[in-house]
Backbone as CSV, one residue per row, in Angstrom:
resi,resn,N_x,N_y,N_z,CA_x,CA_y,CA_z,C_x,C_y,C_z
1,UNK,199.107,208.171,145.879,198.115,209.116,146.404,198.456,209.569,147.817
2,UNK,199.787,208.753,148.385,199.976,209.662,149.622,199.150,209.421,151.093
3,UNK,198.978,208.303,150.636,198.098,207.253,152.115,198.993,206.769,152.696
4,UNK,199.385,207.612,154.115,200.512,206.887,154.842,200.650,205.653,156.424
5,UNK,200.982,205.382,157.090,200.629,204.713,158.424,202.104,205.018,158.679
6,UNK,202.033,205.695,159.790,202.987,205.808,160.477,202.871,205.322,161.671
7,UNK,204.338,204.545,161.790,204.621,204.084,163.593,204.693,205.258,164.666
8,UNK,203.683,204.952,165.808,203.560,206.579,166.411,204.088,205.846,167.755
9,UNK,205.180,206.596,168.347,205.038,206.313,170.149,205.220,207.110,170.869
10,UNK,204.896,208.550,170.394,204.676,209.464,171.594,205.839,210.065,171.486
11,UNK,207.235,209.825,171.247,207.997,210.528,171.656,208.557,211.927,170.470
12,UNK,209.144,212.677,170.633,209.807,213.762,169.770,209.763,213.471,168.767
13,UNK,210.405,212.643,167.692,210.477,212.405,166.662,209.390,211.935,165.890
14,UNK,208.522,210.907,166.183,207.236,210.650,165.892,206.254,211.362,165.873
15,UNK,206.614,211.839,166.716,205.074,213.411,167.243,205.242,213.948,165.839
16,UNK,206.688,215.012,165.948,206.805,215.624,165.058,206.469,215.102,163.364
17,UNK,206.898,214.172,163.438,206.642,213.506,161.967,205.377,213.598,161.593
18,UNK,204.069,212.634,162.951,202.918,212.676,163.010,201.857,213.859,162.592
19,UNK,202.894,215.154,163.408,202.014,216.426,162.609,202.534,217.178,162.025
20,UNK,203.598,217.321,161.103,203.954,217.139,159.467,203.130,216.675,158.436
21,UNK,203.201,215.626,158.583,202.729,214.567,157.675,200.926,214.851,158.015
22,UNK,200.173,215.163,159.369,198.671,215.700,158.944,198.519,216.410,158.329
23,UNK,199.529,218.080,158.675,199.284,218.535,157.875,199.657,219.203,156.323
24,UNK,200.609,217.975,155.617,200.640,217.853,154.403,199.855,216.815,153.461
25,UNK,199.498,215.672,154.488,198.421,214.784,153.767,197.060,214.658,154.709
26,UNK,196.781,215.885,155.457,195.324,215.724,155.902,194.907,214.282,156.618
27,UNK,193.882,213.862,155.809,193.270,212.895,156.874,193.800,211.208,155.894
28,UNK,194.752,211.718,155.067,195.422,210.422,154.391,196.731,209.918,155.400
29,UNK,196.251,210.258,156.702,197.503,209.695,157.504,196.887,208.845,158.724
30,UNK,197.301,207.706,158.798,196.988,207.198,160.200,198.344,206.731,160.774
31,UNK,197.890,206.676,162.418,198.616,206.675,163.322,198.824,205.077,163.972
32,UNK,199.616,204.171,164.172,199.630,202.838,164.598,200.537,203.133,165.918
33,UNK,200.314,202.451,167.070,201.234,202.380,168.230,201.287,201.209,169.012
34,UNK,202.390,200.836,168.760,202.163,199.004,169.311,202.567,199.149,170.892
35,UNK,201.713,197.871,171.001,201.747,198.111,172.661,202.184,196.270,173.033
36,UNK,203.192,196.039,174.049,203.660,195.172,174.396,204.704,195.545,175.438
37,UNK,204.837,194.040,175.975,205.326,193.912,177.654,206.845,194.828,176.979
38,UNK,207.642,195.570,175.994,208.890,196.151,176.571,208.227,197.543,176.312
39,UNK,206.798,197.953,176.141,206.848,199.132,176.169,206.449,199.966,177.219
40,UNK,206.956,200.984,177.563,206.342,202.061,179.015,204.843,202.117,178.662
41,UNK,204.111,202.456,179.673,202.439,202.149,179.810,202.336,203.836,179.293
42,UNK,203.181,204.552,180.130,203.215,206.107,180.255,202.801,206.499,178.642
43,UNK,203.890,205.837,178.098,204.271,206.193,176.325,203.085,206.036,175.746
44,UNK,202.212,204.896,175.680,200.964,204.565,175.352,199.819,205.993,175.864
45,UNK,199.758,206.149,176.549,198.834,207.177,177.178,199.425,208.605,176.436
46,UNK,200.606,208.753,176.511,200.894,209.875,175.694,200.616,210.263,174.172
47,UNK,201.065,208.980,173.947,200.623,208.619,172.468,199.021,209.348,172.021
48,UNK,198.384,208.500,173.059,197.169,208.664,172.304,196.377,210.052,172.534
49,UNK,197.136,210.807,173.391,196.748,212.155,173.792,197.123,213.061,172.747
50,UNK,198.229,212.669,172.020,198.429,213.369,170.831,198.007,213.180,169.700
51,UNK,197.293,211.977,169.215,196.800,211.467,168.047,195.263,212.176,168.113
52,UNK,194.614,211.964,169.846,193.473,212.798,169.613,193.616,214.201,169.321
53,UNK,194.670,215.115,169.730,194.709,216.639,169.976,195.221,216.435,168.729
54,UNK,196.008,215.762,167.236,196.185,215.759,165.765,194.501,215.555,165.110
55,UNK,193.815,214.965,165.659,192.749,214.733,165.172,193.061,213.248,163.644
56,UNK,193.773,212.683,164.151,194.508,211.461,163.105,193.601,210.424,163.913
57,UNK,193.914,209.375,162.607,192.837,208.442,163.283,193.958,207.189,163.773
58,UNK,193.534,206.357,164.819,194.849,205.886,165.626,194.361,204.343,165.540
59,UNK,195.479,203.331,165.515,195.380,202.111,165.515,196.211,201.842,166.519
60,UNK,195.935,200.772,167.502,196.818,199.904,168.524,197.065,198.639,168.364
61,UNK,198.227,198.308,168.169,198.801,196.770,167.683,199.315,196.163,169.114
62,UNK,198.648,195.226,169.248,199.429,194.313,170.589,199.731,193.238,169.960
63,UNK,201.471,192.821,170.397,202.338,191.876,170.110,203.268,191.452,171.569
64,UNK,202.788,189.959,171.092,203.681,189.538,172.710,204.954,189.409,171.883
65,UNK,206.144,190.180,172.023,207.075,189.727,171.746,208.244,189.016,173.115
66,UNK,207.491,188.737,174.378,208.002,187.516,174.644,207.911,186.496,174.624
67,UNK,207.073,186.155,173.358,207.016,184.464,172.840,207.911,184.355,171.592
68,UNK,208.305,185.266,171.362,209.538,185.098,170.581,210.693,184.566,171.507
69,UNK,210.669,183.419,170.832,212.232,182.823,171.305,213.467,183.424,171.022
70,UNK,213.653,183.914,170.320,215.086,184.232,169.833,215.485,185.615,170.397
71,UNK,214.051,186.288,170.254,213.618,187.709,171.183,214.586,187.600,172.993
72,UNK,213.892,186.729,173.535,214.002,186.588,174.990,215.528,185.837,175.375
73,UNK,216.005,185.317,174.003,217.451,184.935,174.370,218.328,186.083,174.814
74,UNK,217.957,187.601,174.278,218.611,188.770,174.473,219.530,188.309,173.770
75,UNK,220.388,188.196,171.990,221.812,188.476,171.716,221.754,189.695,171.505
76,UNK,222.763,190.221,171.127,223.009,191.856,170.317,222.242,192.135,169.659
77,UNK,221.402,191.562,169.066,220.826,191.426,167.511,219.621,192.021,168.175
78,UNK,218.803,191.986,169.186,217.701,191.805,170.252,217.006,193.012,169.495
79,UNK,217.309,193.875,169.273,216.519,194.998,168.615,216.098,194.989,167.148
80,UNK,217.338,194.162,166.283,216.574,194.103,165.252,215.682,193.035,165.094
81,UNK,215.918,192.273,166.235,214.763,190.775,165.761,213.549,191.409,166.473
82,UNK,213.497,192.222,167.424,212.081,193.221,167.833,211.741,193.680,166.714
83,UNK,212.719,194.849,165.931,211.885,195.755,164.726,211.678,194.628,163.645
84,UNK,212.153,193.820,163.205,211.402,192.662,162.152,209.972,192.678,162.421
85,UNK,209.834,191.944,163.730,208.699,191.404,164.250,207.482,192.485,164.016
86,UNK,208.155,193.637,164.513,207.267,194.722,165.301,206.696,195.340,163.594
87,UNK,207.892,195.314,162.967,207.622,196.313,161.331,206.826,195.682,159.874
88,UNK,206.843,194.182,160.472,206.546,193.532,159.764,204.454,193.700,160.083
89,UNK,204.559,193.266,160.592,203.096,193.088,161.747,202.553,194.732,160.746
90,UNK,202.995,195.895,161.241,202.811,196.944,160.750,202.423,197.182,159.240
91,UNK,203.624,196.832,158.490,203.594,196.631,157.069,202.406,196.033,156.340
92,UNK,201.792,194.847,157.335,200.794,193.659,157.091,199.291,194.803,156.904
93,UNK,199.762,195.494,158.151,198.341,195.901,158.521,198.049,197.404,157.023
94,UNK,199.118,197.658,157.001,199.157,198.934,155.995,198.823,197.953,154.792
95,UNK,199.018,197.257,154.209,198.840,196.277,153.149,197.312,196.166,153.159
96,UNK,196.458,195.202,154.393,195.154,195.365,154.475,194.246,196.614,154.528
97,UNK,195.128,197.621,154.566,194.524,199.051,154.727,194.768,199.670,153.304
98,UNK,195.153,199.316,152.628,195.804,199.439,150.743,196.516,200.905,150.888
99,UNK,197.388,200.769,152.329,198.183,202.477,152.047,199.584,202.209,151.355
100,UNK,200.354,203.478,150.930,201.383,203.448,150.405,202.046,202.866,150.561
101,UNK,202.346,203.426,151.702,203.615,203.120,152.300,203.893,203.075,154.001
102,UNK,204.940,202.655,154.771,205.115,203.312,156.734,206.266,204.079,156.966
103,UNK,205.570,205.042,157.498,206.599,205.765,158.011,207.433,205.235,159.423
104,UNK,208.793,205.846,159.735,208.986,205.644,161.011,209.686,207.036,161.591
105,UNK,209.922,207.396,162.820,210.642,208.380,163.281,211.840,208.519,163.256
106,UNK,212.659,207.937,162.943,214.673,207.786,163.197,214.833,209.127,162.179
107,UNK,215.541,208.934,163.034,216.293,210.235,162.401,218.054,210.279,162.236
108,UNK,218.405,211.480,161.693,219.669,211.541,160.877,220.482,211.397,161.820
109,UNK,220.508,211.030,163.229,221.762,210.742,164.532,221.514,209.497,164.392
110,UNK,220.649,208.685,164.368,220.149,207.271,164.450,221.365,206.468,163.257
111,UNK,221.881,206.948,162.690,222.888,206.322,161.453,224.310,206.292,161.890
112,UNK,224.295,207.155,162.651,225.893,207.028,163.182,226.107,205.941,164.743
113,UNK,224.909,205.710,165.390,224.947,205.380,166.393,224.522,203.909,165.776
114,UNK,224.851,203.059,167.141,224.664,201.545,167.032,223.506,201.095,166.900
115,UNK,222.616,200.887,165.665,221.204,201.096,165.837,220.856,199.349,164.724
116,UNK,221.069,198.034,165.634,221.155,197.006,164.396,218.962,196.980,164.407
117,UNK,218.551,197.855,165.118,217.295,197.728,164.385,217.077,198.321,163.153
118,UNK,217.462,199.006,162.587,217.499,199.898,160.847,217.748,199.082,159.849
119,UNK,218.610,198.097,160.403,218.843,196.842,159.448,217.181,196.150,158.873
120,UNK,216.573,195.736,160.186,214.993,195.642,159.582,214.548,196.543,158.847
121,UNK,214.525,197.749,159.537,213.415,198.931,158.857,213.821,199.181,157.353
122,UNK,215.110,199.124,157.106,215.564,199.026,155.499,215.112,197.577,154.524
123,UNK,215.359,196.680,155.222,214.730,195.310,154.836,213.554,195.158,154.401
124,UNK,212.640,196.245,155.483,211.399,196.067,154.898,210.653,197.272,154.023
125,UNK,211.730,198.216,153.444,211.483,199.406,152.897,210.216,200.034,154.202
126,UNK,210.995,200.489,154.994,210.367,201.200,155.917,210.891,202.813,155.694
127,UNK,210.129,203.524,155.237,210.421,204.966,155.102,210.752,205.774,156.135
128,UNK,211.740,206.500,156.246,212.317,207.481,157.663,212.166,208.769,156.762
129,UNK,211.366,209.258,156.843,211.233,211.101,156.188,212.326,212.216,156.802
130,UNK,212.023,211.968,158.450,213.153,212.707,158.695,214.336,212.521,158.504
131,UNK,214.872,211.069,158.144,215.937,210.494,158.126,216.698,211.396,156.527
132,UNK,215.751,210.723,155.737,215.945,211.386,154.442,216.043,212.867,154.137
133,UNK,215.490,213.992,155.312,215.492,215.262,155.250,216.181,215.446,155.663
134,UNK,217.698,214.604,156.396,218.391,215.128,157.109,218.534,215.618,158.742
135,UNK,217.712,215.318,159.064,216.710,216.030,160.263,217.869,215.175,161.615
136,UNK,218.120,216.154,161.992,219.081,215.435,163.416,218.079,215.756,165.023
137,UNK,218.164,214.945,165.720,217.499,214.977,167.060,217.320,217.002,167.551
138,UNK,218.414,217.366,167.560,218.261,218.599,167.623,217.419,219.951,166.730
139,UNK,217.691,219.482,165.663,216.863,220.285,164.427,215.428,219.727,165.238
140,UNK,215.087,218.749,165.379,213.680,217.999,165.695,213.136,218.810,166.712
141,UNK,213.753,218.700,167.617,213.519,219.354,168.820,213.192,220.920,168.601
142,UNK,214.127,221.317,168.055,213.425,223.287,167.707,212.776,223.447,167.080
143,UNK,212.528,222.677,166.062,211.230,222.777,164.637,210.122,222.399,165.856
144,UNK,209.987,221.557,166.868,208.730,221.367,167.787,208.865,221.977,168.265
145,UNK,209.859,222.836,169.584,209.389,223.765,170.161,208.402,225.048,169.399
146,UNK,209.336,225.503,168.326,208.696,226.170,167.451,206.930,226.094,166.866
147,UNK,206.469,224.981,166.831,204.984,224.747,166.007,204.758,224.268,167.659
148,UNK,204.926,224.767,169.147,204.208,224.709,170.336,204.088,223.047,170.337
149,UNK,205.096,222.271,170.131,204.468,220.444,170.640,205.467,220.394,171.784
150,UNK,204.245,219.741,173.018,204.948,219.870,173.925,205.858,218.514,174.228
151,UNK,206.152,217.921,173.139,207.187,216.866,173.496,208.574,217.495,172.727
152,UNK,208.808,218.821,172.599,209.922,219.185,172.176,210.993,219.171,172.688
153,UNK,211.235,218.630,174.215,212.103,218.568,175.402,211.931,217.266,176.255
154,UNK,210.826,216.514,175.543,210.647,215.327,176.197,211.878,214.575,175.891
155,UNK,212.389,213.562,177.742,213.594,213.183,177.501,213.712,211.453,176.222
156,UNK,214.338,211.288,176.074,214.425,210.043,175.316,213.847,208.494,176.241
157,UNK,213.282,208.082,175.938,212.926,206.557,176.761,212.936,205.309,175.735
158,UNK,214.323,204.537,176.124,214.628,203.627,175.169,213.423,202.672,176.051
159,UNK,213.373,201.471,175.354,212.293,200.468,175.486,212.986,199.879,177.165
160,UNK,212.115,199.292,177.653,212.145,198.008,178.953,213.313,197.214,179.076
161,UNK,213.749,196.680,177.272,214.614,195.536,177.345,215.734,196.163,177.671
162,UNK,216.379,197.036,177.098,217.676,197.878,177.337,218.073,197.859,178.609
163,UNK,217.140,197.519,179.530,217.457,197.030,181.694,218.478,196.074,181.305
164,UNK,218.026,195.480,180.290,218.942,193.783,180.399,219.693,193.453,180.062
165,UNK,221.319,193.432,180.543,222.545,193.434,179.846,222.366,191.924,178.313
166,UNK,222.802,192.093,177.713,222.806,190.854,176.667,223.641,189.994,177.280
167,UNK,222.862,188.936,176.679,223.213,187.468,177.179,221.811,186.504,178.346
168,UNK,221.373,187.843,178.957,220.961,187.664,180.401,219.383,187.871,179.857
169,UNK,218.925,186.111,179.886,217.348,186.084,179.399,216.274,186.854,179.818
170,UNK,215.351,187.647,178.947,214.302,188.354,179.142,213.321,188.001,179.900
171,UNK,213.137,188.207,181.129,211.577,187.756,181.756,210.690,189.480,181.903
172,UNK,209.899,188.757,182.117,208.598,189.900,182.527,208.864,190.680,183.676
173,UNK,209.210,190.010,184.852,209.846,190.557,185.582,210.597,191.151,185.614
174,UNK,211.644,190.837,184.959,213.105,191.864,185.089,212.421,193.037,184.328
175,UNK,211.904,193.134,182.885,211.252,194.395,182.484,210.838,195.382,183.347
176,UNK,210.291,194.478,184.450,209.376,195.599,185.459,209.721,196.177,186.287
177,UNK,211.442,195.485,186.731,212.343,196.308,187.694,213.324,197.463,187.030
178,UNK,213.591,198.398,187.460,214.222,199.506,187.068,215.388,199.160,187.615
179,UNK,217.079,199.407,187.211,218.166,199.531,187.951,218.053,200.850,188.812
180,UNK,218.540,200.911,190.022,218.399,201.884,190.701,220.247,202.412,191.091
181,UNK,220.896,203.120,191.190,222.117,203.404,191.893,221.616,204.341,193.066
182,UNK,221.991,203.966,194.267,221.867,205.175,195.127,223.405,205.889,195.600
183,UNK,223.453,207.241,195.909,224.823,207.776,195.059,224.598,208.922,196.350
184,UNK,225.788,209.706,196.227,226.184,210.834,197.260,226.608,212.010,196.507
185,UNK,226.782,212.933,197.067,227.739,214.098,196.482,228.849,214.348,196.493
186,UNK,229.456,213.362,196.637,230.873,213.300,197.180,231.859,212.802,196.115
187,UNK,233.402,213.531,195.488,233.650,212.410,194.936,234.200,211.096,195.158
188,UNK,234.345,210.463,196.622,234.546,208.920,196.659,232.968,208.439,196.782
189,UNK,233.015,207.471,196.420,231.291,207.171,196.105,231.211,205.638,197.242
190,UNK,230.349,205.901,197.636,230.027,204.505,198.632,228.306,204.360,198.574
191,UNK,227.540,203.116,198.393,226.354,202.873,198.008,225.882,201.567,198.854
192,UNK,224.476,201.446,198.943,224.372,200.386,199.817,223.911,198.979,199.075
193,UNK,224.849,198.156,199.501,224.612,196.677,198.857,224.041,195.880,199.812
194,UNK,224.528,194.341,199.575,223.902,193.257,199.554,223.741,193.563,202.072
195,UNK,223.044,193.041,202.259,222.540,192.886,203.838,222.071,194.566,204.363
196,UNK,222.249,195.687,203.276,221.746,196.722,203.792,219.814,197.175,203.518
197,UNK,219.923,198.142,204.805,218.647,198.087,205.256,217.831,198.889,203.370
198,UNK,218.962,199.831,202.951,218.347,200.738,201.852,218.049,199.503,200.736
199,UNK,219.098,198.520,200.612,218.768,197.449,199.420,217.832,196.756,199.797
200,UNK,217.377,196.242,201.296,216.014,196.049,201.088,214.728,196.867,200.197
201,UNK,215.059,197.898,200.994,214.138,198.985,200.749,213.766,199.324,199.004
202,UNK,215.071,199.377,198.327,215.247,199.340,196.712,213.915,197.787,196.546
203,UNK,214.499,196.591,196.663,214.026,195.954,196.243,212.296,195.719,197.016
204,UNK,211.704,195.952,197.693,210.265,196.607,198.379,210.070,197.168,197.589
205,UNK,210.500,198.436,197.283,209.538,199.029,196.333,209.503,198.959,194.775
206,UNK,210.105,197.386,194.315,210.019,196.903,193.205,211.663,197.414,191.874
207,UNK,212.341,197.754,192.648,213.856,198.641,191.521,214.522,197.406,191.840
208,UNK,215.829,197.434,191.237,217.061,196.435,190.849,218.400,196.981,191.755
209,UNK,218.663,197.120,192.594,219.764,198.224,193.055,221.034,197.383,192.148
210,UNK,221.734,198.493,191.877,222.715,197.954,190.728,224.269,197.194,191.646
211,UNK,224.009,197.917,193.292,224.892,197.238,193.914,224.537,196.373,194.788
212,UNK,223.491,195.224,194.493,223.099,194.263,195.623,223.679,193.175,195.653
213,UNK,224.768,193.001,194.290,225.688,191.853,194.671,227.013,192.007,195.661
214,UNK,226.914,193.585,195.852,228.350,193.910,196.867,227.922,193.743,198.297
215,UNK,228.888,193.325,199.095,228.265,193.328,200.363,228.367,194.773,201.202
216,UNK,227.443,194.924,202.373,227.577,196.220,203.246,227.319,197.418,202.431
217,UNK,227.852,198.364,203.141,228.619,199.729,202.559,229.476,199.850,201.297
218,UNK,229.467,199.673,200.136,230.558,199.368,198.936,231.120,200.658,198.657
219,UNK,232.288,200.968,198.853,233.163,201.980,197.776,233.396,201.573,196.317
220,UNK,233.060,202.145,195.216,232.585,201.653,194.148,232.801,203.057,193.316
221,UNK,233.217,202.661,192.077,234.349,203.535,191.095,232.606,204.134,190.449
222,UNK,233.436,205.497,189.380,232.313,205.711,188.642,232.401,205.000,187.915
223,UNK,233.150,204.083,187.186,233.463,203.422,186.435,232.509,202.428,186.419
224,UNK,232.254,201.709,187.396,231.015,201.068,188.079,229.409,201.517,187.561
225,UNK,229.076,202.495,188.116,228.394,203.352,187.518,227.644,203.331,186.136
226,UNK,228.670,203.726,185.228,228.386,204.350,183.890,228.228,202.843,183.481
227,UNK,228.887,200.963,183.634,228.964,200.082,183.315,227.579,199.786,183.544
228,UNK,227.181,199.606,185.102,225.633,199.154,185.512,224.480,200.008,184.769
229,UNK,224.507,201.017,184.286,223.726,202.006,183.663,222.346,202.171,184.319
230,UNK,222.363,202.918,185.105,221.401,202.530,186.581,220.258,203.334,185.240
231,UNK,218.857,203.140,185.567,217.735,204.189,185.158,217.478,205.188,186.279
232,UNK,217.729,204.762,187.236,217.115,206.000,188.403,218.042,206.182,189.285
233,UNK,218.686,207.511,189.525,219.865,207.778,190.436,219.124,208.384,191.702
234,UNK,219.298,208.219,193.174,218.629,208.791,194.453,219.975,209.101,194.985
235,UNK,219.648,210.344,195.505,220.577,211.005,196.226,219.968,211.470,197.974
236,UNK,220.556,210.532,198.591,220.160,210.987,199.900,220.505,211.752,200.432
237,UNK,220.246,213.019,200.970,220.793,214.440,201.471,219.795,214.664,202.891
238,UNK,221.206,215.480,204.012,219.938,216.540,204.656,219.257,217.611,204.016
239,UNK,218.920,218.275,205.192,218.089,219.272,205.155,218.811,220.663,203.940
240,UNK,218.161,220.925,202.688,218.925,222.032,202.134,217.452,222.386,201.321
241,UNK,218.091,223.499,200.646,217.206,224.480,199.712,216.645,223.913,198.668
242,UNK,215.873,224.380,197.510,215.519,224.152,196.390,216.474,224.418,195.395
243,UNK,217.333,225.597,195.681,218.762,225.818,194.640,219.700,225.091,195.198
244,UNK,219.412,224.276,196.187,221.077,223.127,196.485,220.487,222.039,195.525
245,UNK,219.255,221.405,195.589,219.002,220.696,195.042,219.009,220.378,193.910
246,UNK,219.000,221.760,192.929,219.544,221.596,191.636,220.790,221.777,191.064
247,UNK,221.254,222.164,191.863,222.946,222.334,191.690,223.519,221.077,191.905
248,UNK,222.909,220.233,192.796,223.630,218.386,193.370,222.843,217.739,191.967
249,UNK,221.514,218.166,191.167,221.087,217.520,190.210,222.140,217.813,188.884
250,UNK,222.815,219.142,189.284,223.558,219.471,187.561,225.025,218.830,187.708
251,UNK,225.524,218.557,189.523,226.736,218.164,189.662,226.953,216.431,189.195
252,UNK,225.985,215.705,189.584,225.738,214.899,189.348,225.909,214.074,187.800
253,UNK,224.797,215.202,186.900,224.467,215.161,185.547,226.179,215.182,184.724
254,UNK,226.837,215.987,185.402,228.375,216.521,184.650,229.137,215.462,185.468
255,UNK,229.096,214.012,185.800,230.220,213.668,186.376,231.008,213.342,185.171
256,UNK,231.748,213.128,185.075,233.095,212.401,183.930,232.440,210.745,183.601
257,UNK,231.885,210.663,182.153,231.973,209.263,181.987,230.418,208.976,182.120
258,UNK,229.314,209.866,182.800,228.050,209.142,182.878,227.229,210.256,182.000
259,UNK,227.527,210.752,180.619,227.022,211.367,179.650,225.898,210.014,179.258
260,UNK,226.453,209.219,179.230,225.058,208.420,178.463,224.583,207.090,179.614
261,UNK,224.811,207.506,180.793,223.670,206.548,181.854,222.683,207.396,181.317
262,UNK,221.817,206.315,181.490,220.614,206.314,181.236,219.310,207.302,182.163
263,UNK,219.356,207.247,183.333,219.418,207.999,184.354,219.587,209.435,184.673
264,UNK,221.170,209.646,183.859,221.109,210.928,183.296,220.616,211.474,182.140
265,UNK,220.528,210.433,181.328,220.107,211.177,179.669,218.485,211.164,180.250
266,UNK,217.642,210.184,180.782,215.923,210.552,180.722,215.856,211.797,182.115
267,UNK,216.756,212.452,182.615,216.759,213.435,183.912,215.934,212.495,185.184
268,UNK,216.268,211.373,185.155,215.361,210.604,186.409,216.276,210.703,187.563
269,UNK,216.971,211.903,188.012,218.051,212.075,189.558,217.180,212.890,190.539
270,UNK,216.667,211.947,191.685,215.958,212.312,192.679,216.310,212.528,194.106
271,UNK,216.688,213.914,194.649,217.258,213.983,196.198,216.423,214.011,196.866
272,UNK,216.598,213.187,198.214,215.912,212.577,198.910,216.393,212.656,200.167
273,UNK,215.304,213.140,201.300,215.660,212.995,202.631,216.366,212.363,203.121
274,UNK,217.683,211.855,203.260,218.613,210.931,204.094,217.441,210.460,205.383
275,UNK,217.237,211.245,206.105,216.846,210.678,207.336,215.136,209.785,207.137
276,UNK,214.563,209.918,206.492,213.710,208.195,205.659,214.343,206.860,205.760
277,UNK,215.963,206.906,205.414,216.064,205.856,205.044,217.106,205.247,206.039
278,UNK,218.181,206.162,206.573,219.221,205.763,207.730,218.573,205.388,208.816
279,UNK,217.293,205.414,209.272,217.186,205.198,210.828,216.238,204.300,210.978
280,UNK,216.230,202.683,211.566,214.749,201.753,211.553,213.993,202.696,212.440
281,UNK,212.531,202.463,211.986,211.885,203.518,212.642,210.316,203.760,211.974
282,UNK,209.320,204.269,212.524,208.116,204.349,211.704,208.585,205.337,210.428
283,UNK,209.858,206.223,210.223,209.674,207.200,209.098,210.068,206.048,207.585
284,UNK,210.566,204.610,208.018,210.785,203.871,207.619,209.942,203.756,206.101
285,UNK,208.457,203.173,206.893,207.284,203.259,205.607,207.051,204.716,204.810
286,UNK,207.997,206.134,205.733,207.498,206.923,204.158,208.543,206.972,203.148
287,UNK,210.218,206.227,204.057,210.925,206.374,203.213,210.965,205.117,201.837
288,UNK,209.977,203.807,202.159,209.659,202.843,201.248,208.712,203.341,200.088
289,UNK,207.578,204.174,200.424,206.432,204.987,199.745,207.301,205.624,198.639
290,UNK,208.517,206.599,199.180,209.267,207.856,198.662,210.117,207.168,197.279
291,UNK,210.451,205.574,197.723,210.990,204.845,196.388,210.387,204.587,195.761
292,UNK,209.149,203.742,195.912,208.370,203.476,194.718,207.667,204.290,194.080
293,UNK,207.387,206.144,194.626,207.108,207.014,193.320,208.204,207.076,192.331
């Protein structure tokens, strides 16, 4: 009869699925969005702004998945022992709800790329519609611009854990720090590490600077870079225009090798007053304020 529950989190692919699927099965669709310590708070709030403006009726699943042990060891595996956990829980609840079947968002790029969470979602006959239609991230994206959803350009936001190289145990904390690179326009690259005044400053306003194990001033490869997979790139600059500023954002975006930092793929590259952060001084506290937005 076409009673579905779909996994909803706000982003492109889900949206889209989400209002498809209303309006081919009406009000035989509900919406589930699990909420736990690796997910963005942001995503949650988005989520549910779209489930009300679908007019779908919405469920919220909270799962600590850092009491999973095997979870917080971080191996490779770390994503599919999340989607077990996460799809299973789901499945349960669609079962007590006597629906068909769950949908999920992946789509037809999701198969070529390193994705050992699909291994669950197949395990547990988890349905991918777009997957099965063929539907690639891009098709997704113009079929939404097209039907006006404004997450048709929204950038990608992998989960919290992805901060955490594997191997290197999951705390709550580390979730909550962002890697930060702070970077120049230049191509020899020099960044501030371990006894500098800016790596204080990174770590004050709660980020990871990706070079705080180097000491001083570090000259440091892109190679470096694209390895640490910073989430938030700051570019300290003087005084320039609004069109310099996006031209140092597109020079940046095109270096050789950082196509898939992270940083660059969610567009999080922010230029920033140099003189905040070079000089001790009262402009000190706005240049601490200026990091933690």
């Amino acid at each position: 009869n076409g009673k579905c529950l779909i996994a909803y989190s706000g982003g492109v692919d889900s949206t889209f699925l989400l209002k498809v699927a209303r309006e081919e099965l009406g009000n035989k669709v509900i919406a589930v969005t699990v909420k736990s310590e690796i997910h963005h708070l942001s995503e949650i709030t988005i989520a549910k702004k779209m489930v009300q403006k679908f007019k779908v009726k919405h469920l919220f699943m909270d799962i600590d998945i850092l009491s999973n042990k095997e979870f917080i060891n971080n191996p490779k595996e770390r994503c599919y022992i999340c989607k077990k956990e996460i799809f299973s829980r789901i499945s349960e609840i669609a079962k007590e709800l006597n629906l068909n079947f769950v949908a999920d968002g992946s789509n037809y790029d999701d198969l070529s790329d390193y994705r050992p969470g699909m291994k669950a979602v197949r395990e547990l006959k988890i349905r991918s519609p777009l997957q099965e239609a063929f539907l690639t991230k891009d098709d997704i994206r113009l079929l939404s611009k097209e039907m006006d959803l404004p997450t048709w350009n929204k950038p990608s936001n992998s989960c919290l854990a992805t901060r955490i190289p594997y191997g290197d145990k999951i705390t709550l904390e580390k979730l909550k720090r962002p890697k930060i690179f702070i970077g120049g326009i230049y191509e020899t690259i020099w960044t501030p590490g371990e006894g500098t005044l800016f790596n204080e400053l990174i770590t004050l306003a709660g980020g990871r600077n990706i070079a705080a194990s180097l000491p001083g001033w570090a000259k440091i490869s892109p190679e470096f870079v694209a390895k640490e997979e910073p989430e938030i790139i700051i570019i300290p600059i003087g005084a320039m225009g609004q069109a310099d500023e996006s031209n140092i954002k597109e020079n940046i975006s095109k270096r050789a090798g950082w196509s898939n930092v992270p940083a660059i793929k969610s567009g999080k590259i922010f230029v920033v007053n140099e003189d905040l952060f070079y000089r001790a001084g009262p402009r000190l506290i706005d240049g601490l304020e200026k990091l933690y937005e």
